[in-house]
C-alpha positions as CSV (number, residue, x, y, z in Angstrom):
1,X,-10.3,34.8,16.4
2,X,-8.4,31.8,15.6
3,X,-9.0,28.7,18.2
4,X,-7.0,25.7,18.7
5,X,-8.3,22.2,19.1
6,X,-6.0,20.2,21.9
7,X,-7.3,16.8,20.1
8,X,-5.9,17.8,16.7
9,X,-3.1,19.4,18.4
10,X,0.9,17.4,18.9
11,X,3.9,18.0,20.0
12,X,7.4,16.6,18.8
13,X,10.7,17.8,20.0
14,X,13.8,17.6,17.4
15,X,16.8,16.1,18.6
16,X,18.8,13.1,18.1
17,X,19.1,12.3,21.5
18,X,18.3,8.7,22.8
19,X,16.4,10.0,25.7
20,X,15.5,14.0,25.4
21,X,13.8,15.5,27.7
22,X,10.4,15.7,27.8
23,X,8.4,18.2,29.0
24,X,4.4,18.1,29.4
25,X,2.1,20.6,27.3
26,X,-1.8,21.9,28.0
27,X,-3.8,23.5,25.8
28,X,-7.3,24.7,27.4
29,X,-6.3,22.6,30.2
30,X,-5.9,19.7,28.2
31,X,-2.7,17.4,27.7
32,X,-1.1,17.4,24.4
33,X,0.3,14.3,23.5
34,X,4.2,13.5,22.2
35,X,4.7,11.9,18.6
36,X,7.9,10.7,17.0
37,X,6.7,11.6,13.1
38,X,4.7,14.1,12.5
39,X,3.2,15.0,9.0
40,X,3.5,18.7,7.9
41,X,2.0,19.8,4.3
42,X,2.3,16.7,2.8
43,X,5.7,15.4,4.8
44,X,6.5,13.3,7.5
45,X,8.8,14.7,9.7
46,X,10.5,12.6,12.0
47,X,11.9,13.5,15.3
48,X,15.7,13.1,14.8
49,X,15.2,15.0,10.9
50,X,15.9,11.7,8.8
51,X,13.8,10.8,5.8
52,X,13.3,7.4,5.9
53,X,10.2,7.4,8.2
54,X,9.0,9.6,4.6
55,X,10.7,7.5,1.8
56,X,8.8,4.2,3.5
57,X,5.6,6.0,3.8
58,X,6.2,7.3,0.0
59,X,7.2,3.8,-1.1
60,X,4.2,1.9,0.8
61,X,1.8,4.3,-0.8
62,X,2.9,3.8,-4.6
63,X,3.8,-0.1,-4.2
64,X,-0.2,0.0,-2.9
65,X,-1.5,2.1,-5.8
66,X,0.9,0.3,-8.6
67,X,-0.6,-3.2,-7.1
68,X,-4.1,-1.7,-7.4
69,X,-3.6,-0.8,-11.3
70,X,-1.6,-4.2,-11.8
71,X,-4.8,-6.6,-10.0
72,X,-7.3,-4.6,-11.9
73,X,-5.4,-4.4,-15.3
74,X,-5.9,-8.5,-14.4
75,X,-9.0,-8.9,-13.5
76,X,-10.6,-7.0,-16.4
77,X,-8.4,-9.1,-18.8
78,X,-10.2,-12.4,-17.3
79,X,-13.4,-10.8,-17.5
80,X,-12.7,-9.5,-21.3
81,X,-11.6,-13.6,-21.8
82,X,-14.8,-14.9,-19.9
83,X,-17.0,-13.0,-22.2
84,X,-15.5,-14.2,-25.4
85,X,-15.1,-18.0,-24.2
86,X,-17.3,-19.0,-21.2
87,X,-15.7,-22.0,-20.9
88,X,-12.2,-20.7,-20.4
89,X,-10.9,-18.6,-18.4
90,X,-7.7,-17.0,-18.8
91,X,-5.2,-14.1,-17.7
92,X,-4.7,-11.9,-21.0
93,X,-2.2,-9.5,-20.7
94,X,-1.9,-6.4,-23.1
């Protein structure tokens, strides 16, 4: 039989209203708690169905990956100068 856990458990209610009404949840006597954005296989969904809660989670995450590749790409480059001139060190780009 299939059991749900209240902690992993949230509600959001659609609308585009400024203040919908809320309406209180339990699950094995517990509260579930309201969230604006929720994130469904891989998407967040956002309470009034607009994507840019998505795009700027989307964007953050490459812009953090690309600057990981770009500060390592760097840092090996100084190392590769270091090893061939201890005296200088440089930034080498390929």
């Amino acid at each position: 039989m299939l059991e749900f856990h209240p902690d992993k458990c949230e509600i959001i209610s659609i609308t585009r209203k400024i203040k919908p009404a809320l309406y209180l949840y339990t699950l094995h006597g517990q509260q579930l708690k309201h969230v604006d954005v929720v994130k469904y296989l891989g998407i967040q969904i956002s309470h009034d169905l607009r994507w840019d809660k998505h795009i700027d989670h989307i964007t953050a995450k490459a812009n953090s990956t690309l600057n990981f590749y770009f500060y390592a790409r760097i840092s090996t480059s100084a190392i590769r100068a270091s090893k061939n001139n201890p005296t200088q060190l440089s930034c080498v780009q390929y």
